[in-house]
Structure formats: C-alpha cells, structure tokens
C-alpha positions in Angstrom: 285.8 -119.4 -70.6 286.5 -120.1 -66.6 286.3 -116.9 -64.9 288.7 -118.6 -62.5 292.2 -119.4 -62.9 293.5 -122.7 -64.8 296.7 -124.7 -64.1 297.3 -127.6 -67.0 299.2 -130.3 -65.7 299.1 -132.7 -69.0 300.4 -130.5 -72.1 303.1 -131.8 -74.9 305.1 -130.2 -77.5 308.1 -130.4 -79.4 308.0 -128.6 -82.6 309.9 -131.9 -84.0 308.6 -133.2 -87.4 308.9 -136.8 -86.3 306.6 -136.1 -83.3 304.0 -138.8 -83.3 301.5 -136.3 -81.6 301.0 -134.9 -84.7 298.5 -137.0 -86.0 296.3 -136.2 -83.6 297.2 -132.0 -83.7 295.8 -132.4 -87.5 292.4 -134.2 -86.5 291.8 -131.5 -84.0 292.9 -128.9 -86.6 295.6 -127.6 -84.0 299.2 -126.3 -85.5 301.0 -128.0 -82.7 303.4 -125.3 -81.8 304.3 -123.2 -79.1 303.1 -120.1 -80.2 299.4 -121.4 -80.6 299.9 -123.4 -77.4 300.4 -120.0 -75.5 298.3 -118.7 -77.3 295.1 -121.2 -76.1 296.5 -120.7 -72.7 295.8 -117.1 -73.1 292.3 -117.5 -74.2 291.5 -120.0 -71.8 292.6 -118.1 -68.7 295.6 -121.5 -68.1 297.8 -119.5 -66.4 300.7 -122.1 -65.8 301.1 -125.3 -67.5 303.0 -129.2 -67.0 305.2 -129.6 -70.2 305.5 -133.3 -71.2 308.0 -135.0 -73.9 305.7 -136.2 -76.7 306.4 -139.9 -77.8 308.7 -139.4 -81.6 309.4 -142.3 -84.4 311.0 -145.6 -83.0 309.6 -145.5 -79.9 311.4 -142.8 -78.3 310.5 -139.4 -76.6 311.5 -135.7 -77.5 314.8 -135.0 -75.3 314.3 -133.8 -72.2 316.5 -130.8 -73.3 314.0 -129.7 -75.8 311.1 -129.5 -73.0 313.1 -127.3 -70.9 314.0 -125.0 -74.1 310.1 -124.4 -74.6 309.5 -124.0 -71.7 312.4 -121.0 -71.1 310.5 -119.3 -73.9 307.0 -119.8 -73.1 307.9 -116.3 -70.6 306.8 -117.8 -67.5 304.1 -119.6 -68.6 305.4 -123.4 -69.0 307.1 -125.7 -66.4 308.8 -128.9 -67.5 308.2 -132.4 -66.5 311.4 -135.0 -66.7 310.4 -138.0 -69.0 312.2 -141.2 -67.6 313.0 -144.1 -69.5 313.6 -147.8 -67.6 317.3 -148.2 -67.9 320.7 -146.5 -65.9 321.6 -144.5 -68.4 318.1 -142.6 -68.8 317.6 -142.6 -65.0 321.2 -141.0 -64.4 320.5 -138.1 -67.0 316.8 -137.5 -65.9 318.1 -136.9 -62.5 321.4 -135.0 -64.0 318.3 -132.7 -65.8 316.4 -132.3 -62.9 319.5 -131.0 -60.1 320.9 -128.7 -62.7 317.1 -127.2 -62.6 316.7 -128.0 -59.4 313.3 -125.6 -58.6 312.3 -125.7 -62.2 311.6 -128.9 -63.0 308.2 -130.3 -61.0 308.2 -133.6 -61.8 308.9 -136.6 -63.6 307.0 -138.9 -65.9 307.4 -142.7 -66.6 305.4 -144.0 -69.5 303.9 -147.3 -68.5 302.5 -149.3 -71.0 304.8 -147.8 -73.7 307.9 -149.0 -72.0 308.5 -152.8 -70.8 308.6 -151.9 -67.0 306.6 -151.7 -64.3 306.3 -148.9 -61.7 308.2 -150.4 -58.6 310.7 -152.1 -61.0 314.3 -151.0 -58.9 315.9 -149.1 -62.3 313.5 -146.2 -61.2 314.6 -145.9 -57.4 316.8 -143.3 -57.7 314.5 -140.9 -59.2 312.0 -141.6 -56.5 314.4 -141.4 -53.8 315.4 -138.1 -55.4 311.4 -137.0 -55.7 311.2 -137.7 -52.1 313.1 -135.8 -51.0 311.8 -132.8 -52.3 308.4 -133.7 -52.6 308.1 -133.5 -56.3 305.0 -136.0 -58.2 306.0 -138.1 -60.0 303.4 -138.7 -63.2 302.7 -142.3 -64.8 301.0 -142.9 -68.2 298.0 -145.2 -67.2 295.6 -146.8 -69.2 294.2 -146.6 -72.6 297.4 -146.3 -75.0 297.1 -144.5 -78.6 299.7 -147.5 -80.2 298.1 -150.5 -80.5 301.5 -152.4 -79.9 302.0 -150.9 -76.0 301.5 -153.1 -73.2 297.7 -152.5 -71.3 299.4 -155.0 -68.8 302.1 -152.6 -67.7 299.7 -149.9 -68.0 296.8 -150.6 -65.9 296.8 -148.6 -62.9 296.4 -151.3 -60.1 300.1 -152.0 -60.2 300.7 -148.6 -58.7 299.2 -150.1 -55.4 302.4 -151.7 -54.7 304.4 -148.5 -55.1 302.0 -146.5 -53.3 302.1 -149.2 -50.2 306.4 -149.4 -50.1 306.7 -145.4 -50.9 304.0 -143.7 -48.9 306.1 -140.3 -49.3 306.4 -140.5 -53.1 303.6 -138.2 -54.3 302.0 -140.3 -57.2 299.9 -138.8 -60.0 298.4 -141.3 -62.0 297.4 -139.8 -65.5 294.7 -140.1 -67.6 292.2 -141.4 -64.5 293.4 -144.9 -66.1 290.7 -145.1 -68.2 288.9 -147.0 -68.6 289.7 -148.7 -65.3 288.3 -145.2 -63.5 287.0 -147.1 -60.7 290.2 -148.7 -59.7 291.8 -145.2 -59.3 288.8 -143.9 -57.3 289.8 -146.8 -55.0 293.5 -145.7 -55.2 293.3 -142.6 -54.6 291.1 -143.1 -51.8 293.2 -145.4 -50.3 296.6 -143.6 -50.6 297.3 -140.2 -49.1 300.1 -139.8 -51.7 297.9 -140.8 -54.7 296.5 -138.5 -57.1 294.8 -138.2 -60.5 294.4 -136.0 -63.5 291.5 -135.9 -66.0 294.3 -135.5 -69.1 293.2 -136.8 -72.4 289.6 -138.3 -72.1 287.7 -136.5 -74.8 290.4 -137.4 -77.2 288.4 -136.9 -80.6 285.2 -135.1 -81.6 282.7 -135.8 -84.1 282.0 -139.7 -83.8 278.5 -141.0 -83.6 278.3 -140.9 -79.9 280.4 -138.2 -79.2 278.2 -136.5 -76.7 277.1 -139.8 -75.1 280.7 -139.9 -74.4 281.7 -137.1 -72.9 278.4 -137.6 -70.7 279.4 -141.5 -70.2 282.8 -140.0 -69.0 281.8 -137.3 -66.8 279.5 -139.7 -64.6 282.4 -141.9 -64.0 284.5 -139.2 -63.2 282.0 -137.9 -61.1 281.2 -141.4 -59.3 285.0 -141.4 -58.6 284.8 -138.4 -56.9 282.3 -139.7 -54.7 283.5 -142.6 -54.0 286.8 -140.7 -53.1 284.9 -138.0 -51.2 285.7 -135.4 -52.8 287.6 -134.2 -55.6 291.3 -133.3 -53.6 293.0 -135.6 -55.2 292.0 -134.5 -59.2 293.8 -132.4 -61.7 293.0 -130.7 -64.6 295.0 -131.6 -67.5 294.3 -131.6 -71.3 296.5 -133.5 -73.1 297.2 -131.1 -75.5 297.5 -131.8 -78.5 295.3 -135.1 -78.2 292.8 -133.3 -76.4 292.0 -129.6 -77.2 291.3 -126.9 -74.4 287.2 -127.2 -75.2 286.8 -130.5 -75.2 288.9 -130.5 -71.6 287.0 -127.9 -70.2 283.8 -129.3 -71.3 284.7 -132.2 -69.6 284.7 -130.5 -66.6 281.4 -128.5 -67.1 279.8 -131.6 -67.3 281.0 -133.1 -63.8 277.8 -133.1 -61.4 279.8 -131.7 -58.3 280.1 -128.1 -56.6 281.5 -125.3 -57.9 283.8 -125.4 -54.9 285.2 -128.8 -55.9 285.3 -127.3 -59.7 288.1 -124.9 -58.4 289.6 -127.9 -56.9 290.3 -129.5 -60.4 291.3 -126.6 -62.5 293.3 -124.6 -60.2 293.9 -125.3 -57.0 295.2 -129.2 -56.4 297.5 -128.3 -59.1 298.5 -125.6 -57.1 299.5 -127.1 -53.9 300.8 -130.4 -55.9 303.3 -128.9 -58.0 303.7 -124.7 -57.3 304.4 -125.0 -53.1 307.6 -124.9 -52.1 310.0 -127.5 -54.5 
C-alpha cells in the first residue's frame, strides 16, 4: 500500500448487465460494482477517482446519466468524465451534461479507435471550445483496443499532433500511454505543453507465461518515456478498473526506475493540478 495519497484517473463502472467490461471483471475475479470499487479505493489509499462510461452491447457506451448517478453515491469519492460520441446529437447532450454540472464534471472522453472519427474531426469542436474555456482535459482512448473489429488507424496516438498544434489551450490526455506506440507519446508529450498521459490499463491480465517479463518490458518503456520527456509532469496514474486491478496498477508503478519524487508525481499530484484546481 502507498503511504501517499492516490488519485485514479482511469476507472469504469456501470452496474449494467450488458456491460462489456465484464468479461474482463471475471478474469480478474473482481465483482464489478460500486461498492467493491470503493471499497479497493479504501484499501489502496485512492482518495478521488476519474469515472468513465464502460463500452455496453452494440457498440454503445453506459449513459452519461448513469456515471454521474455513481458517482453522487460514491460520498465524495468519484468524479465523472463526459463520454462523447462523433455526431451533433451526442456532442449537444455531452455539453448539455456537462453545464448542468458545471464544476462536477472534469472532463470528457472521446473513444478513438472504437468510433469512426478522428480527433480534430469538426463534430467535436464544440466540446473543445467548451473545455477551453474552462480548462477541463479532455481524455482520448489510444492504442491497443480490447475488440478486435475497432480501428488501430483512428486510434494511434500520432493523430493527436494535429490537434495539439491548432488547439494549444485544449489540455489533452492521451490514455493508455498509446501502447504500444509509447515512444510516440514520449515525443508528444514532450513536444506539447498541453499534452499529457496516463499509465491506465497496461497490466491488463495476470498469469500468462511472461507475465512478469511484461510488466518489466512495460515499466522500461514507461520509464524511457519519462526520460526522454524529462521528467514525469506530464503522467497519470490510472487503472483501468475493471481491466486492470489496483495491484497490478500499482505494481506497475513500483517497478518504474525513477525517484520517489517523480513517483508522487504519477499517483497524486499531476492528477491533482490536471483535474482538482480550479474548474
């Protein structure tokens, strides 16, 4: 257990039975509900957490609404993330969520690589007009993608370059490190100002053949990102939960050969300053 506080800026649930999180909440012999969720924080001294939708069947997300109904019972403890779809319609009520909570939500999320879009497409200007001007991140799913029929194309975390060069106020948070193209987002976020990072869901699984090699394969490249980026300001802890569990995030970040200094960086404090000053 970190003796030090923990913000998790990556967590889903829905208590929905057509979540497809699910599956992966079994393998990790997780219940997948609120309760436990709080529960884990608890143990794991998270004191505040990011709650995103979780993809459900046909290729849709848990509403919006239902994020923001955990999170009003999670007694302080959860804060939501808005889920945005590419088309008008899901753009106008994302931003219709987001002023009624105006303070409460923290952010947004757009799913690249499980919707047809890319990031600077112009359905999504509104909502990063609207996350300008109150300096709230706005998260995109990079990277590997757990269906086998989402686009790696629209996912790959180069693309956000462009956005990051015509929006240099739009605070970006690319999830997942965009692994395995971890490289490329050490070069972004050393590049941007406004780009950032979090270590979400990269120890998804335990028990394979080279599980350890893994997690030690992982935490190098993390680790080479961070100095290549020169230093670890632009990083956030997230787990992924329920895809990754609390352990096998925090074991993660045991492993990264950097200071404790930068350590408190990760887990607490970026996520601090990010998401907790001032929206």
């Amino acid at each position: 257990m970190f003796l030090s506080p923990i913000i998790d800026a990556h967590l889903h649930c829905s208590e929905l039975a057509d979540d497809e999180l699910l599956r992966f909440a079994r393998f990790n012999g997780l219940n997948y509900t609120l309760s436990e969720l709080l529960e884990l924080m608890k143990e794991n001294n998270v004191e505040k957490g990011l709650l995103l939708s979780p993809p459900v069947a046909a290729g849709s997300i848990a509403p919006n609404t239902k994020i923001l109904e955990l999170c009003q019972k999670s007694g302080g403890k959860l804060f939501p993330i808005v889920t945005v779809d590419p088309s008008k319609s899901k753009v106008s009520s994302a931003l219709k969520i987001a002023k009624a909570n105006k303070g409460y939500v923290k952010g947004f999320k757009i799913r690249l690589g499980y919707v047809q879009a890319f990031a600077d497409e112009p359905v999504f200007s509104p909502i990063y007009e609207y996350a300008e001007s109150l300096q709230l991140p706005v998260l995109f799913h990079t990277g590997d993608t757990a269906l086998s029929d989402a686009s790696l194309s629209h996912a790959h975390p180069l693309q956000l370059d462009r956005l990051a060069n015509r929006r240099q106020d739009l605070k970006i948070v690319i999830c997942h490190f965009g692994n395995p193209w971890m490289m490329d987002v050490a070069e972004l976020i050393y590049k941007h100002e406004n780009v950032y990072a979090d270590i979400s869901g990269l120890v998804a699984g335990e028990g394979g053949k080279y599980s350890s090699q893994y997690l030690e394969s992982v935490a190098a490249k993390i680790s080479d990102a961070i100095y290549f980026a020169g230093g670890a300001e632009k990083v956030i802890f997230g787990t992924d939960y329920p895809v990754e569990t609390f352990s096998s995030g925090l074991s993660l970040v045991e492993h990264l050969k950097i200071d404790r200094e930068d350590i408190d960086k990760i887990v607490y404090k970026n996520a601090l300053e990010l998401f907790f000053s001032g929206h």
